[in-house]
C-alpha positions in Angstrom: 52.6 -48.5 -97.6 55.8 -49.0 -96.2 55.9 -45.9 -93.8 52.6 -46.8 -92.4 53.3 -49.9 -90.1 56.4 -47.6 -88.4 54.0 -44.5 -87.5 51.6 -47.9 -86.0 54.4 -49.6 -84.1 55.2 -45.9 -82.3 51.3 -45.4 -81.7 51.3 -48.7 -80.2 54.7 -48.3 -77.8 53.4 -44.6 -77.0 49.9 -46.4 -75.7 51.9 -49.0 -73.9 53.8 -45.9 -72.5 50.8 -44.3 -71.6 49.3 -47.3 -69.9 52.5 -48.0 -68.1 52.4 -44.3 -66.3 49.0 -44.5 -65.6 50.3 -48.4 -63.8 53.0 -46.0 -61.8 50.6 -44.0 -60.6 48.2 -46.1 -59.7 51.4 -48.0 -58.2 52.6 -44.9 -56.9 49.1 -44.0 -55.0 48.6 -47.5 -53.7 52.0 -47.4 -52.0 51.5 -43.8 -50.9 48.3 -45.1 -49.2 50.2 -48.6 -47.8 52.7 -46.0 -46.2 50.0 -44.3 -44.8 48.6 -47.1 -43.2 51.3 -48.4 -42.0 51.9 -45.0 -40.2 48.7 -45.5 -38.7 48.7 -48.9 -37.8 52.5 -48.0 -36.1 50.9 -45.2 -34.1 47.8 -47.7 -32.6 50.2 -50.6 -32.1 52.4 -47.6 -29.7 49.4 -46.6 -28.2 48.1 -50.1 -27.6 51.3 -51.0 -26.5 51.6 -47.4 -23.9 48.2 -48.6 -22.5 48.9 -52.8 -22.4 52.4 -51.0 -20.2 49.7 -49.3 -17.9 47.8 -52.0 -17.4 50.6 -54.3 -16.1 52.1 -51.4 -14.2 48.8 -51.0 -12.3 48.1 -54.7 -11.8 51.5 -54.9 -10.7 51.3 -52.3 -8.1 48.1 -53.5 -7.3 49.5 -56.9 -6.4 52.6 -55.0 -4.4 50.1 -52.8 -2.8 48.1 -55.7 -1.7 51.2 -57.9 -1.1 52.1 -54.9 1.7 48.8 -54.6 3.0 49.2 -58.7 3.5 52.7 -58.2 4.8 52.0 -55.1 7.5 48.8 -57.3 8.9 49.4 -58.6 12.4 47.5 -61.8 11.6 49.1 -64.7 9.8 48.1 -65.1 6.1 48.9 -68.5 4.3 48.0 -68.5 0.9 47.7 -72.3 -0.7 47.0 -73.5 -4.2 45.0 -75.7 -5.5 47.2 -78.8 -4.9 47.5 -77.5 -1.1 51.3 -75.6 -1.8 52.1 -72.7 -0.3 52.2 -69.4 -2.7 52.3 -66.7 0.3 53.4 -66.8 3.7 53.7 -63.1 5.6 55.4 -61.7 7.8 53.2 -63.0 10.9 53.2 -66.1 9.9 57.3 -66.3 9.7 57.4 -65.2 13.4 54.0 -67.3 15.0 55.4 -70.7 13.3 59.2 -70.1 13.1 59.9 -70.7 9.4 60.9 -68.6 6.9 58.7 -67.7 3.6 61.8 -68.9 1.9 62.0 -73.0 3.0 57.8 -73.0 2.5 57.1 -71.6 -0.7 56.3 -74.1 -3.3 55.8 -77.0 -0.3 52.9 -78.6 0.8 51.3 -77.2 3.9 50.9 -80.5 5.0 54.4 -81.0 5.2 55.5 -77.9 7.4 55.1 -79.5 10.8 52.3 -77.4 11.7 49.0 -79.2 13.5 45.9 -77.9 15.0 43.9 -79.2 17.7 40.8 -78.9 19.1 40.6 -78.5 23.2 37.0 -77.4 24.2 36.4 -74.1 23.2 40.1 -73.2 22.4 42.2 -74.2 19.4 45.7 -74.9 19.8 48.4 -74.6 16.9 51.5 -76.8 17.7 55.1 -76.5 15.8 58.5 -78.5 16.6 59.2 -75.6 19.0 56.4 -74.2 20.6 52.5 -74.2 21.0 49.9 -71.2 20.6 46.4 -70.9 21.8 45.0 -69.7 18.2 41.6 -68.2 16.2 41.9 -70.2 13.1 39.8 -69.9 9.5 39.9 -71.4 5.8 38.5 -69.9 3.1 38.7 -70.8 -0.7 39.7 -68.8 -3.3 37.0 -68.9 -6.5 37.7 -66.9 -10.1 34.4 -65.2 -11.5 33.2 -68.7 -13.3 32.9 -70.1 -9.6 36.3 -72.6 -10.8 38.5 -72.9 -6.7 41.6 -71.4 -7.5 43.6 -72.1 -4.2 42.2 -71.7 -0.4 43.9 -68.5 2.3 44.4 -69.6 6.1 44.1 -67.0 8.4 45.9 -67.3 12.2 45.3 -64.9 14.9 47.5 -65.6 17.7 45.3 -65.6 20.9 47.9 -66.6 23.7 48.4 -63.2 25.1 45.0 -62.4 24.5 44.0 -65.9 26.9 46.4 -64.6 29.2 45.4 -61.4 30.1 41.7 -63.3 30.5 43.4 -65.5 33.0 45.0 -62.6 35.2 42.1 -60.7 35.0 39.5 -63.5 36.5 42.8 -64.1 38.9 43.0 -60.7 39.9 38.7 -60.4 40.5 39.4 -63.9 42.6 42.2 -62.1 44.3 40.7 -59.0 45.3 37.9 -61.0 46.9 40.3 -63.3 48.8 41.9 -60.4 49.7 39.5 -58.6 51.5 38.3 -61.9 53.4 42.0 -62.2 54.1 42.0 -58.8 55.8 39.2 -59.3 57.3 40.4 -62.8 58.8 44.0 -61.3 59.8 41.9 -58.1 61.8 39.7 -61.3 63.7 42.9 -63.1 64.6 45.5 -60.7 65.0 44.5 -59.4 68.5 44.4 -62.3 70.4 47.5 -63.6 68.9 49.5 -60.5 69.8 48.2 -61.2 73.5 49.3 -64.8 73.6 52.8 -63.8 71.9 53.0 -61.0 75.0 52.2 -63.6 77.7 54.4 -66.1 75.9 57.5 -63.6 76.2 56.5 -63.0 80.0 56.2 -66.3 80.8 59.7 -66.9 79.3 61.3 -64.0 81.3 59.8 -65.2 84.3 60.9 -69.0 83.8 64.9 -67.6 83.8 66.9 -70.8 83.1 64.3 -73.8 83.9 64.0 -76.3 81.9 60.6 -75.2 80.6 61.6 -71.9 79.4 62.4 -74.5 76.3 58.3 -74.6 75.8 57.7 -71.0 76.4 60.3 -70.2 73.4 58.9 -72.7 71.4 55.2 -71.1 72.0 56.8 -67.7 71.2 58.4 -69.2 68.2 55.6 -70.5 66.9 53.3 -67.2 67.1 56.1 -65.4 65.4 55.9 -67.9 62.3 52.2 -67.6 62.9 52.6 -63.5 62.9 54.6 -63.6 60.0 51.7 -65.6 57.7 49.5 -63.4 58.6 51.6 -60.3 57.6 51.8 -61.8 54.6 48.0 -61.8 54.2 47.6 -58.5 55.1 50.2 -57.3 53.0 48.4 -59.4 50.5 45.1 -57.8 51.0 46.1 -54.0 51.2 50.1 -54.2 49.9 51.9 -50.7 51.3 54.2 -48.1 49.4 57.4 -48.6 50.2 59.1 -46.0 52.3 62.3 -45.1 50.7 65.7 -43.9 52.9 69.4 -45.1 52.8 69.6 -48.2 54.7 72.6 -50.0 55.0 72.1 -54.2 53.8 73.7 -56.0 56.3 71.6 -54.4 59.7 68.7 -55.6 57.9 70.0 -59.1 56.9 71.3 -59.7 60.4 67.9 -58.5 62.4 66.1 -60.7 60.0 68.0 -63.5 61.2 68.2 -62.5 65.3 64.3 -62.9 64.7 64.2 -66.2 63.2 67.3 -67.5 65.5 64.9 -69.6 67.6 63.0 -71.5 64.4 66.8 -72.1 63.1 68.0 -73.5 66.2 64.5 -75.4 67.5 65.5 -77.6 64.2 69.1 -77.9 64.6 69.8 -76.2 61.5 73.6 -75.4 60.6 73.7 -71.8 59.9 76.6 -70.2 58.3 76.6 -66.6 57.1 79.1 -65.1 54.8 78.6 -60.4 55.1 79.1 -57.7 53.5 79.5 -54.5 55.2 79.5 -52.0 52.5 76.2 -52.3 50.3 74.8 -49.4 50.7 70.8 -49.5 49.3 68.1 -46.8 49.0 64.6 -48.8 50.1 62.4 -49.5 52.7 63.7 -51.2 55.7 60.8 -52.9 57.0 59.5 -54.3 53.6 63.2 -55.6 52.5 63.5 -57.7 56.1 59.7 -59.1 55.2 60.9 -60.5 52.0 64.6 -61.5 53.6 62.1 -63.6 56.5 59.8 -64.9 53.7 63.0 -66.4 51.7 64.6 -68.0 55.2 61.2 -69.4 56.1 61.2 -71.4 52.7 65.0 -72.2 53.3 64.6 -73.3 56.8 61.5 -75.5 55.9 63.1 -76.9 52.8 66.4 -77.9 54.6 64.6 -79.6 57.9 65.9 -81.1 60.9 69.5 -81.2 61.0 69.9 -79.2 57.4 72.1 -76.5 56.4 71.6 -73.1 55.3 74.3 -70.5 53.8 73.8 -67.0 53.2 76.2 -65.0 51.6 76.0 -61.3 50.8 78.1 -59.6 48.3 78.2 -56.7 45.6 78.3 -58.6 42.1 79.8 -57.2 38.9 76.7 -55.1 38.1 76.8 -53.0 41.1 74.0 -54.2 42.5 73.6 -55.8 46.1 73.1 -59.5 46.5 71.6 -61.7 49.0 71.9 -65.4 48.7 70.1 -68.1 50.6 71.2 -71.1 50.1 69.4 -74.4 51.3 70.6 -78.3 51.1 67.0 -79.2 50.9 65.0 -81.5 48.3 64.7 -78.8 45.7 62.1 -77.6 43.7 60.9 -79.4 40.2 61.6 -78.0 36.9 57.8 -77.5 36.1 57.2 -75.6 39.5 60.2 -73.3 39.8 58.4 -70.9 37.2 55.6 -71.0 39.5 56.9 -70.1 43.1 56.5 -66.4 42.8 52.3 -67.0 41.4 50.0 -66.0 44.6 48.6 -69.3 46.9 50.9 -71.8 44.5 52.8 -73.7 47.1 54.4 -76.9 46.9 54.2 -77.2 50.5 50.9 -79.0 51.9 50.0 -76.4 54.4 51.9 -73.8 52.7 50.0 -70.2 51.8 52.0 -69.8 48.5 52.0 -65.9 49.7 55.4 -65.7 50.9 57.6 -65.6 47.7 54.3 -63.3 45.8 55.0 -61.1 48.0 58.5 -60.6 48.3 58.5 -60.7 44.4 55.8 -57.5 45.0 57.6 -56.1 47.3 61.1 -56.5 45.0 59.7 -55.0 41.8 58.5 -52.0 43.9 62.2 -51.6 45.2 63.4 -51.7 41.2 64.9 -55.3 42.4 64.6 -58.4 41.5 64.2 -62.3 43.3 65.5 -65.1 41.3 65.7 -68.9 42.4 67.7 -71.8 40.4 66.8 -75.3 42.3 67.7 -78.7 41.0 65.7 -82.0 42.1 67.9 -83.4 45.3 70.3 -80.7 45.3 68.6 -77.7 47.5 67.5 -74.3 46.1 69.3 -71.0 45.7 67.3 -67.7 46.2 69.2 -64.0 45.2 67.5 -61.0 46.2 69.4 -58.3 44.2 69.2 -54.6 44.9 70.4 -51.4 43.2 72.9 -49.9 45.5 72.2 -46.4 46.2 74.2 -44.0 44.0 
């Protein structure tokens, strides 16, 4: 009896073994299959993650693509929130307004300084600086449940757009005037050429008496008369200039002989400063109309008794210089950048063809006619020329 509880102890610890392998195993299997799992689960999360990368990369890209597209448009695009902040401002809108997308993002479009008003059928967008004739929408933004997530402005600039309108009706009003103009100039030019012939007979035939005075003032006249109408017809059917070498200061100085008598009928003080070596490639004829178109205005501006300067010279440019100077009233601010616009005059019986013309007649030379004028101080006019190389 003694040796039987020993053999029952070992049959017992030899189950327990047995048990506790079979736990192992079990153990063993469970883990095997955790591992597995977790190998699995490693390899969605990787692939999850690979396609979550994807996704941003290509809504990124998207929203660079589309950030370009916004950027390259010639239209300003303002993008708001929905507190009425800016979140996008493009390129357009940078140059149109003058601000930078730096000092706006993140600010209230109210506060930017930018107003719009209403003028008839135009709107007009104002700034500190400047004002633009403009095409101007809102539109909200809405997310697929409807909710407003923020509002886009869109500005077209139409100021170039409103000008070209304006010279076009101009230029159909202008071609109309100008063939009435021709038309008129053909009526009247014959009989004036006959009066100015009789007028310069009748002054050679007075000699030295005293009315020989009226005569050249009669003759005088119809030369000022002569030259309007030139400017008409010129006007009306402008010629191609004629180009040879010519050199300045004949021209200048037959220009004047010719207007002698209107400069000393009015007692003007003329004083000329010359310049014998410009040399200029243009045509002769064309350059002493817009040389008696400028002394016209400076001999009208200075009046009785005034004084007129014109000084020629070569300037640091290599370019030829004439420069008529008057001691007149001057011209406003707000009309000198309107002298050289056809039938603007701020005389009251002035054509406002004179200086249109000679601008015309300048730009087809390669040239250009400048003024500078300050209110009770007189008026400078510079006709410059390339000299001929």
């Amino acid at each position: 009896m003694e040796n039987v509880k020993p053999i029952e102890d070992i049959s017992r610890l030899n189950d327990a073994f047995q048990n506790f392998m079979l736990a192992s195993q079990s153990l063993e299997h469970m883990y095997q299959q955790l591992k597995d799992r977790v190998v699995y689960l490693t390899g969605e999360l990787e692939q999850k993650n690979k396609l979550l990368e994807k996704a941003l990369y290509d809504t990124e890209e998207a929203e660079d693509y589309l950030k370009g597209i916004l950027e390259s448009l010639s239209e300003s695009i303002i993008v708001l929130d929905p507190s009425g902040n800016v979140t996008m401002f493009n390129r357009a809108a940078q140059i149109l307004t003058g601000l930078s997308a730096a000092d706006v993002i993140g600010r209230p479009f109210n506060a930017l300084g930018i107003k719009f008003e209403d003028e008839g059928a135009d709107t007009f967008m104002k700034t500190r600086k400047k004002q633009h004739n403009v095409f101007m929408s809102r539109s909200n933004v809405s997310d697929s449940r409807g909710f407003v997530r923020g509002q886009v402005i869109m500005i077209q600039d139409m100021t170039r757009m409103k000008e070209l309108e304006s010279h076009q009706e101009r230029n159909k009003r202008l071609i109309a005037m100008g063939e009435m103009a021709a038309q008129i100039v053909h009526e009247i030019r014959s009989p004036l050429c006959s009066i100015e012939l009789y007028a310069s007979m009748l002054e050679n035939e007075l000699g030295s008496a005293p009315q020989t005075n009226f005569a050249k003032g009669i003759y005088t006249g119809i030369r000022s008369l002569n030259n309007i109408l030139t400017n008409m017809l010129f006007f009306a059917k402008p010629q191609k200039p004629v180009f040879h070498s010519s050199t300045l200061n004949p021209i200048v100085s037959e220009t004047i002989f010719m207007l002698m008598p209107l400069v000393e009928a009015r007692g003007i003080q003329f004083t000329r400063s010359e310049c014998s070596d410009a040399q200029v490639l243009g045509d002769s004829e064309l350059l002493k109309q817009v040389l008696m178109n400028v002394i016209i205005n400076a001999i009208q501006a200075a009046g009785e008794g005034g004084e007129i300067f014109i000084n020629e010279c070569i300037n640091d440019n290599k370019a030829a210089v004439v420069e008529v100077r008057d001691n007149g009233e001057g011209i406003d601010s707000e009309n000198l950048e309107r002298i050289f616009d056809p039938f603007f005059s701020t005389k009251e019986k002035g054509t406002g063809l004179g200086l249109a013309i000679a601008s015309k007649i300048m730009l087809a030379h390669g040239g250009i006619i400048r003024a500078k004028s300050k209110k009770g101080k007189g008026s400078t006019f510079q006709i410059v020329l390339p000299l001929k190389l």
